[in-house]
C-alpha positions in Angstrom: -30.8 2.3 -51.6 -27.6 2.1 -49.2 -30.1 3.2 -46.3 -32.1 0.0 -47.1 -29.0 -2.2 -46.8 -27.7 -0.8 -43.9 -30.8 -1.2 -42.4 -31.0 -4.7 -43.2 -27.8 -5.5 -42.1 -28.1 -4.4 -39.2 -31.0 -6.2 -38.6 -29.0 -9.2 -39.7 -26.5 -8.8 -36.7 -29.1 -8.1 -34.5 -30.5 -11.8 -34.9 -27.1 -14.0 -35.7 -25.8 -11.7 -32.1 -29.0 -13.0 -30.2 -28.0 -16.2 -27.8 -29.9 -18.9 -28.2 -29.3 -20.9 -25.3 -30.2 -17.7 -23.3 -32.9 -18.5 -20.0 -35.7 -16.5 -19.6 -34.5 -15.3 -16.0 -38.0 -14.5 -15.1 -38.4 -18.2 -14.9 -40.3 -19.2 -11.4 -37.7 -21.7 -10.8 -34.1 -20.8 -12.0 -31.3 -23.7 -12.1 -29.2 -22.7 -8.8 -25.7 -21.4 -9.6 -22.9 -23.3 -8.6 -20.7 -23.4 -5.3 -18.4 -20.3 -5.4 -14.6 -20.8 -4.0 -12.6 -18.5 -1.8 -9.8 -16.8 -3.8 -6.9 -15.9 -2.7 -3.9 -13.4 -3.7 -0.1 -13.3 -2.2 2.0 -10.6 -3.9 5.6 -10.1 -2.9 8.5 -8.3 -3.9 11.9 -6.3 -4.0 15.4 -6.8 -2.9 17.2 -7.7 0.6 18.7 -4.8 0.5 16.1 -2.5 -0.1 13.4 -4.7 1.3 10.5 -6.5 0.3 6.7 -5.8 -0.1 4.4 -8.4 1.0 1.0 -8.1 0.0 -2.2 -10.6 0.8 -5.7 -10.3 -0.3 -8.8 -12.7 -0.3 -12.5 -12.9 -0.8 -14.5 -15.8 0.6 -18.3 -16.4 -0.3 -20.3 -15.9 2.7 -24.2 -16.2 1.4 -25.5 -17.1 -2.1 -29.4 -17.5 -2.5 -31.7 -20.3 -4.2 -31.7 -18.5 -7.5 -28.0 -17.4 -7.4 -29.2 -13.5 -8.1 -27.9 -12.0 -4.5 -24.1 -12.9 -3.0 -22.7 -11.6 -0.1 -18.1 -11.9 0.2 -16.4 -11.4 3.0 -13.0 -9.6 1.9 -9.9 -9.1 3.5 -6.6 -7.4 2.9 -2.9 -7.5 4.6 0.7 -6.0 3.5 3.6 -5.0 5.0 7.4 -3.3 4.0 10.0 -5.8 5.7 13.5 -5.5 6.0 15.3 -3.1 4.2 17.6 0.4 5.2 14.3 2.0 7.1 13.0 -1.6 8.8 10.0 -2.9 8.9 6.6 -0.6 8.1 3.6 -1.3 10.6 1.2 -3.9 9.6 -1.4 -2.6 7.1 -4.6 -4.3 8.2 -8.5 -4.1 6.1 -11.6 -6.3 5.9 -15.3 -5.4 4.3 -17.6 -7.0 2.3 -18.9 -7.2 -1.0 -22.7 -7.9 -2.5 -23.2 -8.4 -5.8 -26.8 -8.8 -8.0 -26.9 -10.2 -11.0 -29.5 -8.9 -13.8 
């Protein structure tokens, strides 16, 4: 008997858990996805006298198609040590990119 009810209940969760504003996204013709906006991140930190940590990082939107399944970001990264008892620590410098596919 509790094998019965645990299989129903789970059933039971399996249908209230179901979305029902879900799209088939095998549609021919998929709603486009909305404009994407650059992001941006400016970390910073410490103490005059020890110095302070400056850190920069971003990710712009470069290519989105129709159906809003394939993205391509352009990323980019900078930080640097200023000030401080040892000086200033040579730039830190990166940039890559970043696709993404959504299921």
């Amino acid at each position: 008997m509790s094998v019965k009810v645990f299989i129903l209940f789970c059933l039971l969760n399996l249908v209230l858990a179901y979305p029902k504003d879900q799209q088939d996204p095998w549609r021919l013709n998929p709603q486009p996805q909305p404009q994407r906006q650059p992001q941006f991140n400016l970390q910073g930190g410490g103490s005059p006298k020890q110095g302070i940590d400056l850190s920069l990082d971003t990710r712009v939107p470069v290519w989105q198609s129709n159906n809003g399944r394939h993205s391509f970001d352009a990323t980019g990264q900078y930080s640097q040590h200023l000030g401080g008892p040892y000086g200033n620590s040579r730039p830190n410098w990166g940039a890559g990119g970043v696709y993404t596919y959504r299921f």
